[in-house]
C-alpha positions in Angstrom: 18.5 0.7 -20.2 15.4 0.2 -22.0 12.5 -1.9 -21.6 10.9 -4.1 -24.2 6.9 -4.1 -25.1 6.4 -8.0 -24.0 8.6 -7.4 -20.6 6.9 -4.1 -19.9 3.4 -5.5 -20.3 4.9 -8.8 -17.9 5.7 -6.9 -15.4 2.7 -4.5 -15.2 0.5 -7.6 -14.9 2.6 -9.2 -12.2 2.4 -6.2 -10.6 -1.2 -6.1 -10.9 -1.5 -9.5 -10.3 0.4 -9.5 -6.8 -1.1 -6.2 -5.8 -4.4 -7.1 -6.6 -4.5 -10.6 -4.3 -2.5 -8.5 -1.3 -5.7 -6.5 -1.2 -8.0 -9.0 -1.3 -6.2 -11.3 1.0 -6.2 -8.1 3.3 -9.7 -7.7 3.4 -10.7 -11.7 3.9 -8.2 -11.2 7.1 -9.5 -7.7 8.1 -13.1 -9.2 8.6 -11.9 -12.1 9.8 -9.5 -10.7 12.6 -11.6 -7.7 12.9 -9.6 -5.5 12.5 -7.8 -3.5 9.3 -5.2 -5.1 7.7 -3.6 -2.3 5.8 -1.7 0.7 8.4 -3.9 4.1 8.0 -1.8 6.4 6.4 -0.1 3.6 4.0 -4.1 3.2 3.0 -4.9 7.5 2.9 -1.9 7.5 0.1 -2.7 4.6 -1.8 -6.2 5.8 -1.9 -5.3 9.2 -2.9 -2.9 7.6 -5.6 -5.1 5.3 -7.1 -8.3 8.1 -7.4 -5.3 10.4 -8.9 -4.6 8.1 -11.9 -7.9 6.6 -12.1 -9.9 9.8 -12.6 -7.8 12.8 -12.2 -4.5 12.7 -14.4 -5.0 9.8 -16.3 -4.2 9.7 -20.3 -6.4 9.9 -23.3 -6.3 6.3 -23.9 -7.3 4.2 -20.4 -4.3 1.4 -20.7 -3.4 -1.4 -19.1 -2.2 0.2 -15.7 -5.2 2.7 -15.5 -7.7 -0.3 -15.5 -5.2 -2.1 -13.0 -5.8 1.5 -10.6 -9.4 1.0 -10.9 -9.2 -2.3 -9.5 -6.8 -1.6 -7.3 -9.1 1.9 -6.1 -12.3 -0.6 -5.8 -10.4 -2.6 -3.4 -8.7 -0.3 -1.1 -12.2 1.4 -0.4 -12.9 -2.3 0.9 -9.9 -1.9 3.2 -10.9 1.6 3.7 -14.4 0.5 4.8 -12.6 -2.3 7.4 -10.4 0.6 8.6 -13.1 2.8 9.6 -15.4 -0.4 10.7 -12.7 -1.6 13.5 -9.9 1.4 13.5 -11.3 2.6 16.9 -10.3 -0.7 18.8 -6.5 0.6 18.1 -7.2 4.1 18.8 -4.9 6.0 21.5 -6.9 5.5 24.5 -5.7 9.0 25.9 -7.1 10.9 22.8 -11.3 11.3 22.6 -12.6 8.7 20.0 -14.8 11.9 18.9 -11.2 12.7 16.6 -10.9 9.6 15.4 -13.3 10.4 12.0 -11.8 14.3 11.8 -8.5 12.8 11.6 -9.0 9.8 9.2 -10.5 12.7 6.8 -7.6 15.1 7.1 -5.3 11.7 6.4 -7.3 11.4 3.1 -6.7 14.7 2.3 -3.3 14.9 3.3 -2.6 11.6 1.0 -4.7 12.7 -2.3 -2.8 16.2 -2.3 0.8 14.8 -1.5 0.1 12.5 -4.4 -1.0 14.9 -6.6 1.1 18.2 -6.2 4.3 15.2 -6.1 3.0 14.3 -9.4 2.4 17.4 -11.1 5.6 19.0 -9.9 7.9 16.7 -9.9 6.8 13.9 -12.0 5.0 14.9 -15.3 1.6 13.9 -13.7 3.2 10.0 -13.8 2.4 9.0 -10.1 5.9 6.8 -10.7 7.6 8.7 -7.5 4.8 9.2 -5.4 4.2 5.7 -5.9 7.3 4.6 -4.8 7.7 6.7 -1.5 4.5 5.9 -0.3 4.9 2.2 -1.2 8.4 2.7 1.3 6.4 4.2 3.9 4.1 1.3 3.7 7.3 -1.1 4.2 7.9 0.7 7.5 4.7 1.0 8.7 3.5 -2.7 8.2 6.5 -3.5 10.5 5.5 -0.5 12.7 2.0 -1.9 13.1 3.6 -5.9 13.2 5.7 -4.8 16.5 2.7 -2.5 17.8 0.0 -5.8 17.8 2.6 -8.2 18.4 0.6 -11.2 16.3 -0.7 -11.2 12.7 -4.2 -10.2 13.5 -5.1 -8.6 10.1 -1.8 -9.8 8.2 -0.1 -13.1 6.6 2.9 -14.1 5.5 1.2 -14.3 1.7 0.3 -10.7 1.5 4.0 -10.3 3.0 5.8 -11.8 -0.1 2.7 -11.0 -2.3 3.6 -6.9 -1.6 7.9 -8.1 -2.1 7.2 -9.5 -5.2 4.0 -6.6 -6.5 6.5 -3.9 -5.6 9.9 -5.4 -7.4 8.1 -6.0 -10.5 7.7 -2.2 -11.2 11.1 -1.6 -9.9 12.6 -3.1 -12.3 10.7 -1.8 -14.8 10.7 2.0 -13.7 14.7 1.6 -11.8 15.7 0.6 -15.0 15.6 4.5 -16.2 16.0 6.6 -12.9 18.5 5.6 -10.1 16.1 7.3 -7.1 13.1 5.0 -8.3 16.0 1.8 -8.3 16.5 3.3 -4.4 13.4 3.3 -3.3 12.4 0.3 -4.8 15.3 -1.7 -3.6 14.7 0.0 -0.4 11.1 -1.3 0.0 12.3 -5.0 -0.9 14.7 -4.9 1.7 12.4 -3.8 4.5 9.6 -6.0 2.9 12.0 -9.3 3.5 12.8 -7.7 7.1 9.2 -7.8 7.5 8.1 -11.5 6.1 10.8 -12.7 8.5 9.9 -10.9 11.4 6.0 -12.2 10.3 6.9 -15.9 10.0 8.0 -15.2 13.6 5.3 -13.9 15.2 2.5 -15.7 16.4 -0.4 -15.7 15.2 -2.9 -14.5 18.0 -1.6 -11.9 20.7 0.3 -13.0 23.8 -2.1 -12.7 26.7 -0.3 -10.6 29.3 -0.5 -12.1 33.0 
């Protein structure tokens, strides 16, 4: 099934769109609830994907999508920034917080090269299935870190069906050619919908335990 010009070039931008005002609507909560709104290694992929095809395998000619990955790059380093500002108040508090900055930085790392060698290998330096696992990954782990806190400190319902709608747009745009992208995609809007249930759910501020 092929994709027409105009549909392609809708979709990108809702994509963008969606993406983009998840991010900043993570970061306006992340100061706000001090705390970070994004789970780590969701953030040390989407970091490492977005520097990938923003600076490192990126076309002759920018596009549309490569100026959308800047954006997109400017704004996780936000969340990044957030992250590092308030990630020790969740830190195991059987491990020294002395590892918590050795381990972020091996997360980075381990992000950027998944992303890359996935891409170059596997992908024709596209990013399109690296993209889509880590984006699944990030499904799980946003209901990981929802049942972990047990309130929304750092998340809403908006950047819920915000990331639903961000990620189905380029599902059906890249699904349309490869069955395993179609998977994964549908597999992320499933868990996404478990998780904006679960969200509406939950209270807003953690239960005080007696």
């Amino acid at each position: 099934m092929e994709i027409g010009a105009t549909l392609k070039t809708v979709l990108t931008i809702v994509s963008g769109l969606c993406w983009t005002t998840v991010y900043i609507l993570i970061i306006i909560r992340s100061f706000r609830d001090k705390t970070y709104g994004m789970p780590f290694w969701a953030l040390a992929f989407n970091v490492g994907w977005e520097f990938i095809f923003s600076f490192v395998l990126i076309p002759d000619q920018l596009g549309l999508q490569g100026i959308i990955n800047r954006i997109w790059l400017a704004f996780d380093v936000v969340i990044l920034v957030t992250y590092v500002m308030y990630g020790k108040k969740e830190w195991p508090k059987n491990v020294p917080e002395s590892v918590f900055y050795p381990y972020s930085l091996l997360g980075l790392i381990v992000g950027y090269l998944f992303v890359y060698f996935m891409s170059v290998e596997l992908d024709h330096s596209q990013g399109m299935y690296a993209a889509f696992v880590q984006n699944l990954m990030m499904s799980l782990l946003f209901i990981s870190m929802l049942n972990n806190r047990k309130s929304r400190q750092g998340q809403s319902v908006a950047i819920a069906v915000l990331k639903m709608i961000g990620t189905l747009a380029p599902t059906i745009l890249f699904g349309a050619k490869s069955p395993f992208v179609l998977f994964l995609g549908l597999s992320c809007f499933v868990f996404d919908f478990i998780y904006t249930v679960l969200l509406s759910k939950t209270a807003k501020t953690p239960k005080q335990e007696i």
